[in-house]
C-alpha positions as CSV (number, residue, x, y, z in Angstrom):
1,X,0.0,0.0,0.0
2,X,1.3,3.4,-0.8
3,X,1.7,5.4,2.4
4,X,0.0,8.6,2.4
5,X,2.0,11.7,2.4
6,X,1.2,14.6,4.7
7,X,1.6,18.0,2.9
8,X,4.2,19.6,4.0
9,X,1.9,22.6,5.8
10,X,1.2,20.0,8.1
11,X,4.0,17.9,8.4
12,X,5.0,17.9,12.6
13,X,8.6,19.2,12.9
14,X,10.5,20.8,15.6
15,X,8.5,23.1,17.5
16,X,5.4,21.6,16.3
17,X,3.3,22.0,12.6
18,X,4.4,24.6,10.7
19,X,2.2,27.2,9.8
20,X,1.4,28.5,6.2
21,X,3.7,32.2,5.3
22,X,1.1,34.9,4.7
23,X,2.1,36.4,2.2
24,X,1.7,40.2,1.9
25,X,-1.0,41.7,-0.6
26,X,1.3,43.7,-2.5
27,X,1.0,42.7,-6.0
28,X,-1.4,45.4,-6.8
29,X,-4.9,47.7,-5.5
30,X,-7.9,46.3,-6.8
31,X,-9.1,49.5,-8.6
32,X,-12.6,49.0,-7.3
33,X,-10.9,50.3,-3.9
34,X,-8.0,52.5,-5.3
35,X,-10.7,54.6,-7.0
36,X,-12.5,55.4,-4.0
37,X,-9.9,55.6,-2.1
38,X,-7.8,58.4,-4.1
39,X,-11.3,60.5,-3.8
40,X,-11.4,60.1,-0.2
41,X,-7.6,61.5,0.2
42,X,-8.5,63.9,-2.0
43,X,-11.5,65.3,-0.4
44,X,-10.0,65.3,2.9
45,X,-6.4,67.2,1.4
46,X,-7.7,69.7,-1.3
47,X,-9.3,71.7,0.9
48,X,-6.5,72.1,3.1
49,X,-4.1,72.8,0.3
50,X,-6.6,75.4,-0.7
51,X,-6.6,76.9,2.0
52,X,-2.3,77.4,2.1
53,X,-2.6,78.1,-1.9
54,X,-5.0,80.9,-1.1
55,X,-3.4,82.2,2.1
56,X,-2.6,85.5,2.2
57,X,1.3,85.3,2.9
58,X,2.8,89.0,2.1
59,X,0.2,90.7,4.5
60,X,0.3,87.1,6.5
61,X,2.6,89.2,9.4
62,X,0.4,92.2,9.0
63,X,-2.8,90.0,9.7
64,X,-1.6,88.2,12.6
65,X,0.0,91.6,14.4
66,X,-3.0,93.3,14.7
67,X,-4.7,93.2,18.5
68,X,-8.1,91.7,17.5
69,X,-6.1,88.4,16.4
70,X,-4.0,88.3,19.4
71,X,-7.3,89.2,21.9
72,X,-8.7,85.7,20.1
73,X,-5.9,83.8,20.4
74,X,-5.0,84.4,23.8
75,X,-8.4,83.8,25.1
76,X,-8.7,80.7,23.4
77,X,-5.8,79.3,24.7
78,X,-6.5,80.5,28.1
79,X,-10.0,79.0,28.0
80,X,-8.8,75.6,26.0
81,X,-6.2,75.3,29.3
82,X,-9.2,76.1,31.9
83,X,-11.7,73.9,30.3
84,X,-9.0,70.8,30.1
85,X,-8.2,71.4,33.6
86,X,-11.5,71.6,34.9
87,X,-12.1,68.1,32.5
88,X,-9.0,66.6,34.0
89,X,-10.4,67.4,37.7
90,X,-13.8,65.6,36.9
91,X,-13.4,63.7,33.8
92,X,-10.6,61.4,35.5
93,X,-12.7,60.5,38.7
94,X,-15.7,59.8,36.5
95,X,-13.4,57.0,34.2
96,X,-12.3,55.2,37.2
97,X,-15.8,55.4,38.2
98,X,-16.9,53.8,34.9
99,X,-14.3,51.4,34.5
100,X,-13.6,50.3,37.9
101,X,-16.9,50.1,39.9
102,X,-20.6,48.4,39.5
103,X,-23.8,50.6,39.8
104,X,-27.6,50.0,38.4
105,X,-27.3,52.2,34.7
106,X,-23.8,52.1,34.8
107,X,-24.5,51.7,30.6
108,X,-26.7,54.3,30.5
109,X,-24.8,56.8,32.5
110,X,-21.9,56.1,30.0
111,X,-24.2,56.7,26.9
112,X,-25.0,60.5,28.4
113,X,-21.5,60.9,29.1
114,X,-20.5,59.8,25.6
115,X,-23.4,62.1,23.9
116,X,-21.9,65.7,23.6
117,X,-19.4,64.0,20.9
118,X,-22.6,63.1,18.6
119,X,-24.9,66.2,20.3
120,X,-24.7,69.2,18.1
121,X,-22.5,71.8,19.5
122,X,-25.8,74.8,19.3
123,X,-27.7,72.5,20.9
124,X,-25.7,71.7,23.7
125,X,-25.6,75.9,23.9
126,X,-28.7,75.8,24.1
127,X,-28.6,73.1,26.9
128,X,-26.2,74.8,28.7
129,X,-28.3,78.1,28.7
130,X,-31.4,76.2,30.2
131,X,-29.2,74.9,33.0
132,X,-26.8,77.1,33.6
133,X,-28.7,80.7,32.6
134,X,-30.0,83.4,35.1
135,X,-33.2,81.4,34.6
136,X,-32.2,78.1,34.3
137,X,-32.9,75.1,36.9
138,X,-28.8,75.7,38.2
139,X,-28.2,79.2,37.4
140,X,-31.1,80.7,39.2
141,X,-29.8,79.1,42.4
142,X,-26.2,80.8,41.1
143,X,-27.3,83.8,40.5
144,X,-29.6,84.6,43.4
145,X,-27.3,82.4,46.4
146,X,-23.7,83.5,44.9
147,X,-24.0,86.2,42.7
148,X,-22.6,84.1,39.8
149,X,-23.8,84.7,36.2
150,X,-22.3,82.3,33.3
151,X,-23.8,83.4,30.0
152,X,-21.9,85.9,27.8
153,X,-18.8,85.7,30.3
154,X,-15.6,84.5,30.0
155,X,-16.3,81.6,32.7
156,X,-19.3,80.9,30.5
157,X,-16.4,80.1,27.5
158,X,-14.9,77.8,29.9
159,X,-18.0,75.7,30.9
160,X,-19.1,75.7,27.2
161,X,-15.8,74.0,25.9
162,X,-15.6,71.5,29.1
163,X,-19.0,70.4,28.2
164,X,-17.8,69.4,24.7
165,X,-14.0,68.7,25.7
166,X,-14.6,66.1,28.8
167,X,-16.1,63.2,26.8
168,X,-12.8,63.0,25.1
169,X,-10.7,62.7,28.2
170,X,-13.5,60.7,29.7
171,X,-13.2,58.1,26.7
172,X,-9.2,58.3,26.8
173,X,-9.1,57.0,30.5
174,X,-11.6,55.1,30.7
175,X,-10.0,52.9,27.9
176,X,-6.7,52.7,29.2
177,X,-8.1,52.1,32.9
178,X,-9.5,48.9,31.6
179,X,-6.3,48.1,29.7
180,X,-4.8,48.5,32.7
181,X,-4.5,45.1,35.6
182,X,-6.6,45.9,38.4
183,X,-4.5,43.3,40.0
184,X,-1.9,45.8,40.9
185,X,-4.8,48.3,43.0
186,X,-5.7,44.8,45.0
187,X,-2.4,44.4,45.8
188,X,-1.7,47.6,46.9
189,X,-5.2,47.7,49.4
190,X,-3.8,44.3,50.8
191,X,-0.8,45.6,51.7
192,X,-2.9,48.1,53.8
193,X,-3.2,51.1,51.2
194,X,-6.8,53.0,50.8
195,X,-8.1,52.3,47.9
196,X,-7.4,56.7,47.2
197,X,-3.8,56.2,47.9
198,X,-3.6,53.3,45.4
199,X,-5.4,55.2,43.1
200,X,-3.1,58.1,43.6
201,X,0.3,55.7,44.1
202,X,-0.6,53.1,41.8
203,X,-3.2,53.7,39.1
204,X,-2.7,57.1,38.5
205,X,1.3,56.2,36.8
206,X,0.1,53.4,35.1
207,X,-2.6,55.6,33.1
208,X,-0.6,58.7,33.0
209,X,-0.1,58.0,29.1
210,X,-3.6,57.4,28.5
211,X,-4.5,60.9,30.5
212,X,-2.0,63.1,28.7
213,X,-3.8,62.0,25.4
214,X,-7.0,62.5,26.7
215,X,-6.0,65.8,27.9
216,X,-4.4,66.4,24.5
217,X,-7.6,65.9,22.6
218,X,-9.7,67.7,25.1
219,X,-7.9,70.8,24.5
220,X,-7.3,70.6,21.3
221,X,-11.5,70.3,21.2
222,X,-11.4,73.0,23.5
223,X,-9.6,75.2,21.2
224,X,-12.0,75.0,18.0
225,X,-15.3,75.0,19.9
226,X,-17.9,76.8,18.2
227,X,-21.3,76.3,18.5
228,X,-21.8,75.9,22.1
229,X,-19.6,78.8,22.6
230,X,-21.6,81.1,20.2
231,X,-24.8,80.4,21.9
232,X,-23.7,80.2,25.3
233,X,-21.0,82.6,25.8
234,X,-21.9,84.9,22.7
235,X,-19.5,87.1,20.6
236,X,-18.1,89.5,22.4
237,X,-14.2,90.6,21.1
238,X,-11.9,90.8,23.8
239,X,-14.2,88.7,26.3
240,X,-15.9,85.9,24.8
241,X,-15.0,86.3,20.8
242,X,-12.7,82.8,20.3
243,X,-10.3,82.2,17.8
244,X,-13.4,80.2,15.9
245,X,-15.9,82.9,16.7
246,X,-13.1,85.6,15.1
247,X,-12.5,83.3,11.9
248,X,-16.4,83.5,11.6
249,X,-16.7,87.0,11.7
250,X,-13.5,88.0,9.8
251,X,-14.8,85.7,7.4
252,X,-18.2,88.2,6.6
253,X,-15.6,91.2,6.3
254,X,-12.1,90.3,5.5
255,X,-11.6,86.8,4.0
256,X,-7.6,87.5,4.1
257,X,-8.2,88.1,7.9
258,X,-10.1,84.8,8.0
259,X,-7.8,82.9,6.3
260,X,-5.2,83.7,8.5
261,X,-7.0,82.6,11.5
262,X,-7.3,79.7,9.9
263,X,-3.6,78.8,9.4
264,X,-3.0,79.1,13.0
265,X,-6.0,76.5,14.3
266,X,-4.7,74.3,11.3
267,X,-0.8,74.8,12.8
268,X,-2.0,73.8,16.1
269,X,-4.1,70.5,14.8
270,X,-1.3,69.5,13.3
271,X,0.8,69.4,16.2
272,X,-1.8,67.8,17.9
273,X,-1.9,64.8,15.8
274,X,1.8,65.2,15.9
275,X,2.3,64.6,19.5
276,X,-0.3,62.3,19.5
277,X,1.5,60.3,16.7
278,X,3.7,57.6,18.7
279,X,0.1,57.0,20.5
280,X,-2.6,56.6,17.7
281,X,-0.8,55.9,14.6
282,X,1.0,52.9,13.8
283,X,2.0,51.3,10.7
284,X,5.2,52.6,8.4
């Protein structure tokens, strides 16, 4: 009888079977997907050449120097920084929350956390206003208890871009808190720790990447906040007028002046996705 031959895919060896190579797909693009796929890169980069073709670059200096610019920018930077400190104060204590502890509507409570990222910005103004107003269900109490009035302020820019900001932090740490072994918190309550201390000891360096690129996308949401801003805070140069709310604006009576704003909130982007790089983008 002829003895049957195993292929050679299969044949035992040392270190056990060996396993087909895969080989890479690299012989060509099926042009079914290369089609689509040179229309996707080119609607999401022609714009944004456009916009450094068209850019004004002889009265670029001129644009930038003058004090309405620099009112905008610093008050969005100031109010970016507030808002992602005031999202790392709550939005870190609210990941643990959902990622380390058990509580009826645990789901749902992460759902409402999650919906500012899918909410309209106006209508989250809107929300904000109906809260946090003179007459709303919270700022009546501020107003007539503390004297505090949020609306059309520069606070009022602050709570505006938190509200849209936190969910990204929120997300960031809440992911990398369940990457994370909760085996090392146990540990560090047996040996006699509170379970704050390990938090604060323990958990806190293990998720400190996952927090500093939470913190980096919160601000860098922070930064180009618009609609909630606009309808919360208002317009107001110097006080509540953004570095978005001045691109709008310039945009009705000097398109140069709007175009340079512009190159300065692209400039930061991109060194947001730059620092982010080494975190959320892999491949060569």
């Amino acid at each position: 009888m002829t003895e049957l031959k195993q292929p050679a895919a299969a044949r035992p060896g040392k270190g056990g079977p060996r396993r087909p190579r895969v080989r890479a797909a690299r012989r060509g693009v099926p042009l079914p997907l290369l089609v689509p796929g040179l229309l996707a890169m080119a609607f999401l980069l022609v714009p944004l050449l456009a916009l450094l073709v068209r850019a004004p670059w002889r009265s670029l200096p001129s644009q930038l120097a003058s004090t309405e610019v620099w009112q905008a920018l610093q008050l969005s930077l100031i109010s970016a920084t507030a808002a992602t400190a005031v999202a790392l104060v709550l939005g870190v204590p609210l990941a643990w929350l959902l990622a380390r502890t058990e509580f009826p509507g645990r789901g749902l409570v992460r759902a409402l956390v999650t919906l500012p990222l899918v909410l309209p910005p106006v209508v989250g103004g809107v929300a904000l206003l109906l809260a946090l107003g003179r007459n709303g269900i919270v700022g009546k109490s501020l107003d007539a208890w503390f004297g505090i009035t949020l609306p059309f302020t520069t606070a009022g820019v602050v709570v505006a871009e938190a509200f849209v900001a936190m969910p990204f932090l929120v997300i960031s740490v809440e992911g990398t808190l369940r990457a994370a072994d909760p085996r090392y918190e146990e540990a560090a309550t047996t040996l006699g720790a509170s379970r704050f201390t390990a938090f604060r000891r323990v958990t806190l360096p293990l998720i400190a990447p996952g927090i500093a690129a939470g913190a980096v996308l919160a601000w860098a949401r922070a930064l180009g906040e618009f609609g909630a801003t606009i309808t919360f805070a208002g317009n107001f140069p110097g006080r509540t007028q953004t570095m978005p709310l001045a691109v709008y604006l310039a945009l009705q009576n000097d398109p140069e002046a709007a175009i340079a704003l512009s190159l300065i909130l692209l400039a930061v982007s991109i060194a947001v996705l730059a620092g982010l790089r080494d975190r959320w983008m892999t491949g060569a």
